[in-house]
N, C-alpha and C positions, 0 to 999 in steps of 0.2 A: 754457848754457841757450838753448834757442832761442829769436824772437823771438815772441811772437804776433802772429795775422794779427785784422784786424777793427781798428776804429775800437773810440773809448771802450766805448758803446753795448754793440758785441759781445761785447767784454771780459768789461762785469760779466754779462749775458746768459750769458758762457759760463761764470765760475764760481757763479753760482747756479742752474745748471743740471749742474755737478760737484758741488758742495755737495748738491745736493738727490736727485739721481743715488747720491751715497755713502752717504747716511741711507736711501734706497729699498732700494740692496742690500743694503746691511747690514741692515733689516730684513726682507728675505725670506729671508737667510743665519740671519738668529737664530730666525725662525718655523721653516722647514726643518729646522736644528737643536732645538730644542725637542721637533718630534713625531718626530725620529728619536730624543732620550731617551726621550719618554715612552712611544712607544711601538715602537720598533726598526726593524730593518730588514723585518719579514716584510711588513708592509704594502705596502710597493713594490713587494715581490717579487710582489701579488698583485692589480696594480693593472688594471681594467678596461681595453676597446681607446679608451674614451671616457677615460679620467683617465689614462692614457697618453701620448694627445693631447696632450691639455691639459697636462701636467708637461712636453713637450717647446716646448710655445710657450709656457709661462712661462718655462722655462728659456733659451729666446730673449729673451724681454725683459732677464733677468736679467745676461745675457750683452750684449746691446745698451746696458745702462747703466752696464757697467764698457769697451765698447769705445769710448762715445761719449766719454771721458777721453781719449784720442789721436786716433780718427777719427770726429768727431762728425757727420757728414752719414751716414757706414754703421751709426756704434753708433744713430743716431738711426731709421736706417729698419728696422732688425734690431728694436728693441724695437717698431717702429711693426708692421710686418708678423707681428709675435710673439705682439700684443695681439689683431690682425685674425684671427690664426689661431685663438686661444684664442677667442673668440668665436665664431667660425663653426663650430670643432669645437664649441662646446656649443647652438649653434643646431640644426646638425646632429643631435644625438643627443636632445637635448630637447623641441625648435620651439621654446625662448626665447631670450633672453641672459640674462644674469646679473646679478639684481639689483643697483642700488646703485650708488654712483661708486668704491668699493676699487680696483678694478681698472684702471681708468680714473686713478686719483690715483698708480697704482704705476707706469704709464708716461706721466705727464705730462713729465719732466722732456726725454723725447724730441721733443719740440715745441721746446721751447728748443734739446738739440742739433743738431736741424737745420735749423733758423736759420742759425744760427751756423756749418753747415758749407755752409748756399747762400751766406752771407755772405762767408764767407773763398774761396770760389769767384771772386766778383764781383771780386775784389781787381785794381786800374787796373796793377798791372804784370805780368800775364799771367802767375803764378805759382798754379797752382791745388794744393788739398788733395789 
């Protein structure tokens, strides 16, 4: 096992931000799942060029919170820039954003990992992530 990097601090930092990370995925994996029971596969197959977008920058975030588990400065800017995207694809196509803090709460934990990945960066023996 290797060692981790970071002082106390970053430690717990980084596993309440895997912790919180695993319960996000795992809940957009069971929401995804759900309406592909409920309702199959045709629906995707006939998804507008707007929710297209959008299911590919979510899917960035989604993707950004099972990579910030290893590399948490890139899984952390992958969900950051994923959320940025999803938003401006729907500013884009709407003139708004998207009501509400959901969205917003399903890539919070990317703030935490990349903390934690400028942290272990800083690291006094010049060994960077």
């Amino acid at each position: 096992m290797t060692k981790e990097k970071g002082g106390r601090t970053v430690q717990v930092v980084r596993w309440i931000a895997r912790a919180f990370s695993g319960l996000v995925a795992a809940s957009i994996l069971l929401i995804f799942i759900g309406n592909g029971l409920a309702e199959g596969i045709e629906p995707v197959l006939h998804l507008s060029v707007r929710e297209a977008l959008m299911m590919v920058a979510f899917v960035a975030v989604w993707l950004g919170l099972l990579a910030g588990w290893k590399w948490e400065l890139y899984g952390g800017l992958l969900t950051i820039f994923g959320m940025v995207a999803f938003y401006l694809v729907d500013y884009l196509f709407s003139g708004s954003f998207p009501r509400g803090l959901f969205y917003l709460f399903f890539s919070s934990p990317s703030l935490l990992f990349f903390y934690c990945g400028l942290q272990a960066r800083k690291e006094p023996n010049g060994k960077n992530a």
